[in-house]
C-alpha positions in Angstrom: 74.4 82.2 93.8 73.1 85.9 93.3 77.2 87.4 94.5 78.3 84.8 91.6 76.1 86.1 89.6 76.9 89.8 90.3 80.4 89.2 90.0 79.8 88.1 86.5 77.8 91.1 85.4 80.7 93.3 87.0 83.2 91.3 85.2 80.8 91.8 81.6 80.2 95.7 82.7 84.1 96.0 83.0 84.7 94.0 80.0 82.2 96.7 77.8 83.9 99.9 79.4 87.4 99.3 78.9 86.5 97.8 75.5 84.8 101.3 74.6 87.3 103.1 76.1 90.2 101.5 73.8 87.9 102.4 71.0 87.5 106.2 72.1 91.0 106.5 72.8 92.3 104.8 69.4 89.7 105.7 66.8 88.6 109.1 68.2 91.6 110.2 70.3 89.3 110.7 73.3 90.4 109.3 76.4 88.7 108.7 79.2 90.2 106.4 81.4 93.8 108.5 81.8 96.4 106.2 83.2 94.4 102.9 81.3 97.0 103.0 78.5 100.0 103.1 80.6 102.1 99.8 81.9 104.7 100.7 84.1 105.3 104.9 83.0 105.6 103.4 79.6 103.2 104.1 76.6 101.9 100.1 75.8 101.8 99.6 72.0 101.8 97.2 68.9 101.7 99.0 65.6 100.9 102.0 66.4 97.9 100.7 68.2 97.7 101.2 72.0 96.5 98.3 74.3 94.7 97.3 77.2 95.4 94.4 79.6 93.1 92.2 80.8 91.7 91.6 84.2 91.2 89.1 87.1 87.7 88.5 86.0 88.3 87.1 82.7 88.3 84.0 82.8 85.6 83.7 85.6 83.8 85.2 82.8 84.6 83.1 80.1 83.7 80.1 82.2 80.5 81.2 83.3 79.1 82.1 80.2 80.0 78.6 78.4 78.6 77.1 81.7 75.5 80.0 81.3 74.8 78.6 78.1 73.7 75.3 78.9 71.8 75.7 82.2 69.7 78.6 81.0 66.4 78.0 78.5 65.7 80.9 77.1 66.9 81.6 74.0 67.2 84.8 74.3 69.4 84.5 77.8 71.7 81.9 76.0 72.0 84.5 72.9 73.3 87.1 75.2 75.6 84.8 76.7 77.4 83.8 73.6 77.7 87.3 73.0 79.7 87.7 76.5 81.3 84.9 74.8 82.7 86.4 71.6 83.0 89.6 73.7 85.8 88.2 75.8 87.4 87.0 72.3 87.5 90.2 70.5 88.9 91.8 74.2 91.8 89.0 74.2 92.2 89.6 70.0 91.8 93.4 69.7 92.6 94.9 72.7 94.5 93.1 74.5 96.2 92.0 71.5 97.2 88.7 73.5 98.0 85.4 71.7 98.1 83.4 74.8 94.7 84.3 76.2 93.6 83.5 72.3 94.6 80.2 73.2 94.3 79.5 76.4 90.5 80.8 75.2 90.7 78.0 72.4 91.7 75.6 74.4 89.4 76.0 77.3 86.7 76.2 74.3 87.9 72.9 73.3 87.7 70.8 77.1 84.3 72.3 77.5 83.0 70.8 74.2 84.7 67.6 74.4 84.9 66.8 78.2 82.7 69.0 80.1 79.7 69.4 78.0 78.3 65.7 78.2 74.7 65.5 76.9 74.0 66.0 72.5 72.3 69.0 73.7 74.8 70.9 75.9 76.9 69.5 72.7 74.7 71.2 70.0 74.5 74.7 72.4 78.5 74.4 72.5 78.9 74.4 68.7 76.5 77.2 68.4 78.7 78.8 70.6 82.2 77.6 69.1 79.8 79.0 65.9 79.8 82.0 66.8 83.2 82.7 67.1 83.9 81.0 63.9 84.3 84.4 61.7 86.9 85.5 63.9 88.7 82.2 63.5 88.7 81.6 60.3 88.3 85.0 58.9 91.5 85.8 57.1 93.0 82.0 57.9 93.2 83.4 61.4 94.1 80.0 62.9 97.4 79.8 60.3 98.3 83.5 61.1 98.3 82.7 65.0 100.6 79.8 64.4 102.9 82.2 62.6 103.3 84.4 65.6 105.3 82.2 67.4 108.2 82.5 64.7 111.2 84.9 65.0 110.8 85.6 61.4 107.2 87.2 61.9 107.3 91.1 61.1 104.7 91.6 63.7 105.6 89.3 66.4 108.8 88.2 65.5 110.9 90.6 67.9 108.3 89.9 71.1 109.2 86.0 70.4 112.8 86.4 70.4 113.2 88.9 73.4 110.5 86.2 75.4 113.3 83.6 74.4 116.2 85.3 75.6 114.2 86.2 79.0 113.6 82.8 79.4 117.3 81.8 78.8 118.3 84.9 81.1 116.0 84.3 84.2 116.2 80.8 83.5 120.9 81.1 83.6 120.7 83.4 87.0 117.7 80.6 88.7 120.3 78.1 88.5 123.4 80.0 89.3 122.2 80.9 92.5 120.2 77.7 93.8 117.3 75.9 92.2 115.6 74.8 95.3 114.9 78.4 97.1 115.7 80.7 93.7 117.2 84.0 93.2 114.5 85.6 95.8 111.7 88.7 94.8 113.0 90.6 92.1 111.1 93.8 90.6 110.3 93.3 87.0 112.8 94.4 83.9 115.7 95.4 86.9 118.4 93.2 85.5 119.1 92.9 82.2 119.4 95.1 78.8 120.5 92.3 76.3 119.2 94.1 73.4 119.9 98.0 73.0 116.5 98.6 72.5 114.8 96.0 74.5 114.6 94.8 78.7 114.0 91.4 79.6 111.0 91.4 81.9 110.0 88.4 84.0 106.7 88.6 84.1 106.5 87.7 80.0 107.4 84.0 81.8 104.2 84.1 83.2 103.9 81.4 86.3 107.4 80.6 85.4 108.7 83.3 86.7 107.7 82.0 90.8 109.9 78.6 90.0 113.1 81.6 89.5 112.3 84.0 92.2 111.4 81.3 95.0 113.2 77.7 93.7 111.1 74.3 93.5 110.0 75.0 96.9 108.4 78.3 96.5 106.7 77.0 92.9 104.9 74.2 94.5 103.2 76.6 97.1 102.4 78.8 94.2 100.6 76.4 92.1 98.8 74.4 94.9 95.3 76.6 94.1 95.8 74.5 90.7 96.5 71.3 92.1 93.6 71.5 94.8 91.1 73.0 92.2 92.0 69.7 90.0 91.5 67.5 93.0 88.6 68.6 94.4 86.5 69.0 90.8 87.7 66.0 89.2 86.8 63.9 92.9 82.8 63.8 91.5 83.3 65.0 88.2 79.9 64.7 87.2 78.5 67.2 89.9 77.6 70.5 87.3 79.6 72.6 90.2 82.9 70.9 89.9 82.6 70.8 86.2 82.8 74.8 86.7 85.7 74.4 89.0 87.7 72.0 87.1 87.4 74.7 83.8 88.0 77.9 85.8 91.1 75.7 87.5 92.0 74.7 83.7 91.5 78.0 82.3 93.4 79.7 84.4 96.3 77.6 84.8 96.8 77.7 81.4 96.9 82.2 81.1 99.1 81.8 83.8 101.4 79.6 82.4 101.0 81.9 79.4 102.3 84.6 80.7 98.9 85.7 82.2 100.7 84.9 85.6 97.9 85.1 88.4 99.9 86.3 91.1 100.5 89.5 89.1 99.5 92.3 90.7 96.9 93.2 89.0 95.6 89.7 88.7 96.1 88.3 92.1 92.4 88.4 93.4 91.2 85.5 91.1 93.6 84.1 93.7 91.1 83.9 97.0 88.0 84.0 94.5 89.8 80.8 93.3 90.4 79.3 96.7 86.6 80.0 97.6 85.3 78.1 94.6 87.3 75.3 95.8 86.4 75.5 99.4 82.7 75.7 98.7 83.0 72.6 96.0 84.6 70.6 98.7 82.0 71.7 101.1 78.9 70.7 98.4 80.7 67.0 97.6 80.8 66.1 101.2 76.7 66.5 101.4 76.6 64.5 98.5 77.8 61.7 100.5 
């Protein structure tokens, strides 16, 4: 328990840096993490405003601070873990500048109120929490202007919608040219195509999507078995607080990576084992419940 909860405080400590360090390095011009604000050689921007990706410990965090929330008693320990929780919000909504994590965040938000959370006072703690968030939400109709993202028309997002459409239909054209069933084989990202003058379709904006084109039907179903098992094994004694935790993280993170928050990403891939371990160790604790 005290490596999961070290990992957590890592993930939080992480979380505050490169937060600070976006601020230093757009607001003051001071940078201190050279080579943070690069993707691939290439400057990573959205009006004028450079971003950050997240990392492999995101969601772990997310998850164990709603799941924080309700097994600690102190107020005060529960006040600082909402505040990891609207932390890893403003990351996702500022920095990363990401609409899928925002909801993939919302949604997760959303099962743990309704499905995982099942006494009125894990209930009432969860609203606090879904409270505290609020002002982001609905600040400036926040939950409207998110929609709107998703339209071609948008003068922000607009152009990022459409190019993610045309990778799709691109990736999607050569997957079934050359064979559904084993794919078009490992492809390095934003190689093939130039559709646009001014703009290369990259796989990786498919997020897990882009394993069903590189390694067919075959390939997918190994690559989304951690998903399938994590279901399995938390949802076998769903009422155990441990597989309640599994079944979020499992949830959480199937939905980033379908988002394109793709887990096997290279810079994402160790939630992979740390995923597997979870699942390994829930299996193990179910079986002495027998």
């Amino acid at each position: 328990m005290k490596f999961i909860n070290n990992i957590y405080y890592m993930g939080v400590a992480i979380l505050i840096f490169r937060f600070s360090a976006w601020f230093l390095y757009n607001k003051l011009r001071m940078n201190v993490a050279p080579g943070y604000f690069e993707v691939m050689g290439f400057a990573w921007a959205r009006n004028g405003v450079s971003r950050l990706p997240g990392t492999f410990l995101d969601n772990y965090v997310w998850v164990m601070a709603l799941f924080k929330i309700i097994k600690e008693k102190s107020v005060v320990i529960k006040t600082r873990n909402i505040s990891v929780i609207v932390l890893c919000f403003l990351y996702a909504y500022i920095v990363y500048d990401s609409r899928s994590q925002q909801i993939a965040y919302l949604l997760s938000l959303v099962v743990f109120i309704l499905i995982v959370s099942d006494t009125f006072k894990s209930k009432a703690l969860d609203v606090v929490g879904a409270i505290a968030i609020s002002p982001i939400i609905f600040r400036g109709n926040y939950l409207n202007k998110l929609v709107n993202t998703f339209s071609t028309s948008n003068a922000d997002y607009g152009s990022s919608t459409q190019i993610r459409m045309m990778t799709l239909n691109t990736y999607q054209t050569l997957w079934i040219e050359r064979g559904v069933w084993w794919g078009y084989g490992i492809s390095n990202d934003g190689n093939y195509f130039n559709i646009l003058d001014t703009h290369m379709v990259n796989q990786s904006d498919l997020g897990i999507l882009s394993m069903l084109f590189q390694y067919g039907i075959i390939g997918f179903a190994i690559f989304i078995s951690p998903f399938v098992m994590g279901l399995y094994v938390s949802l076998k004694k769903v009422k155990f607080v441990q597989n309640k935790f599994l079944f979020l993280l499992t949830c959480t993170t199937a939905l980033t990576s379908i988002m394109s928050q793709n887990m096997y990403d290279p810079f994402r891939f160790l939630i992979v084992p740390f995923l597997l371990s979870f699942i390994s160790v829930v299996s193990f604790m179910n079986k002495k419940e027998n």
